[in-house]
N, C-alpha and C positions, 0 to 999 in steps of 0.2 A: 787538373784536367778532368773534365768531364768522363764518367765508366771508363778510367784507369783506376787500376789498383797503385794506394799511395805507398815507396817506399817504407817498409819501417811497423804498418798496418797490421794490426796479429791476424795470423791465420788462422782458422778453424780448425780443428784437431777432432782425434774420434774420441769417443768419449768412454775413457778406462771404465771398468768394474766397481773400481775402487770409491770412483766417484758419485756410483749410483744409490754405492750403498750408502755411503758415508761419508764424502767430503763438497756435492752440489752446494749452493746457496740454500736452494731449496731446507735441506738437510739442518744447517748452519740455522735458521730461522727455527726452526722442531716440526719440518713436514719432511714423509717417506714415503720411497715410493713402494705402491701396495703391488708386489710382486704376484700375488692373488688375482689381481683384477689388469695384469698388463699381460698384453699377447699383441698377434702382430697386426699392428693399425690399431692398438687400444692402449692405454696408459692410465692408471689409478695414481692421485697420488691423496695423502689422508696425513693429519695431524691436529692437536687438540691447540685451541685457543689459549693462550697466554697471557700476563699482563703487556708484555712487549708487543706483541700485537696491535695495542687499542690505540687508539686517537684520542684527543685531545675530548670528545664527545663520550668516553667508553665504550665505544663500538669499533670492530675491525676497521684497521686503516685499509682504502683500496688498495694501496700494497702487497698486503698481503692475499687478495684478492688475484691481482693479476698475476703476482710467482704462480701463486698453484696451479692456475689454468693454464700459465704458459708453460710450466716444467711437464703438466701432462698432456697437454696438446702435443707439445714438443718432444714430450718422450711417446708419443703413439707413433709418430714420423721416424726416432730412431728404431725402431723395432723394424721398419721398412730396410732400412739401410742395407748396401751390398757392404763387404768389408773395405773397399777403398772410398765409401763415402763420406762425407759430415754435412752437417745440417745449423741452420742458424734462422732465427726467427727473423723476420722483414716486416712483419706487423702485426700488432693482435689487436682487437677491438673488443673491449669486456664492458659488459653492463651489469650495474650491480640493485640485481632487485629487494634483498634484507639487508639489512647489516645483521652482525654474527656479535655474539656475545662470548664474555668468561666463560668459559671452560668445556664451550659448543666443539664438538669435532665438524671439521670440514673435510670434504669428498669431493676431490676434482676428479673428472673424467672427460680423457680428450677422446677424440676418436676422428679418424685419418675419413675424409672424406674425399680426397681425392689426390694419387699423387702424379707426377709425371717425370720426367728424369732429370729438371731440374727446380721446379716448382712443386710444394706440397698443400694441401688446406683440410684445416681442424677447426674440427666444435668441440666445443668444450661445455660442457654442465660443472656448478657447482652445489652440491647440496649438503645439507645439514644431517646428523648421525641418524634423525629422523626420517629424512626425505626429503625436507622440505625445500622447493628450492630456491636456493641464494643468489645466483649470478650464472652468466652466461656468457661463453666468449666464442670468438671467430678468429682464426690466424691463419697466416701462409709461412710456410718457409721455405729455403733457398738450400738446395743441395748439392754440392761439391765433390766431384772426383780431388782424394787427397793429394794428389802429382799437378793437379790442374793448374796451367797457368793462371785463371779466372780467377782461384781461389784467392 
């Protein structure tokens, strides 16, 4: 059925401590988030290039592209959060201007451009330890009172 929620469907949950530090996806691939650079409507997340990162070309998989953007996109929007909220991405659009090499650090930065009480929207910047910049994202997401039926 059409905007019914499906029996059975995971629910969103807030998102522990624990998780930001050290158990995200994000984390799990070798990026973190730069506690330096997140405040409220902003999110850093930083980690250095890998062999498991690369493609088949030696150059960053888009993959690893759009985690970063969306974990700090996404984490600019939880900084917003009241305590009975959570949040969940509905779409992000990344364009990738370099590819990234061995051993390159990458610098995501979301930042909250606009939130409303149940819709959010971030930009996102990726650059290089240099400056230079890599890619570029746009996302919304969808924010839920935790009791909510909708949820």
């Amino acid at each position: 059925m059409e905007g019914q929620r499906v029996e059975g469907e995971p629910r969103p949950k807030r998102v522990p401590e624990e998780w930001i530090r050290s158990l995200g996806f994000h984390n799990k691939i070798g990026f973190e988030i730069d506690r330096s650079g997140t405040k409220m409507g902003q999110c850093t997340v930083r980690g250095k290039i890998e062999e498991h990162h690369l493609n088949i070309n030696n150059v960053v998989h888009g993959g690893v592209y759009a985690t970063i953007l969306d974990t700090a996109m996404g984490g600019a929007v939880v900084t917003t959060l009241h305590e009975n909220e959570v949040t969940a991405t509905t779409s992000i659009y990344v364009e990738f201007i370099r590819s990234a090499r061995l051993g390159q650090e990458l610098i995501g930065k979301g930042v909250l451009s606009r939130r409303g009480h149940h819709v959010a929207f971030c930009d996102g910047t990726l650059t290089d330890q240099n400056g230079t910049l890599m890619g570029n994202a746009r996302g919304t997401w969808y924010i839920w009172e935790i009791n909510s039926k909708k949820a």
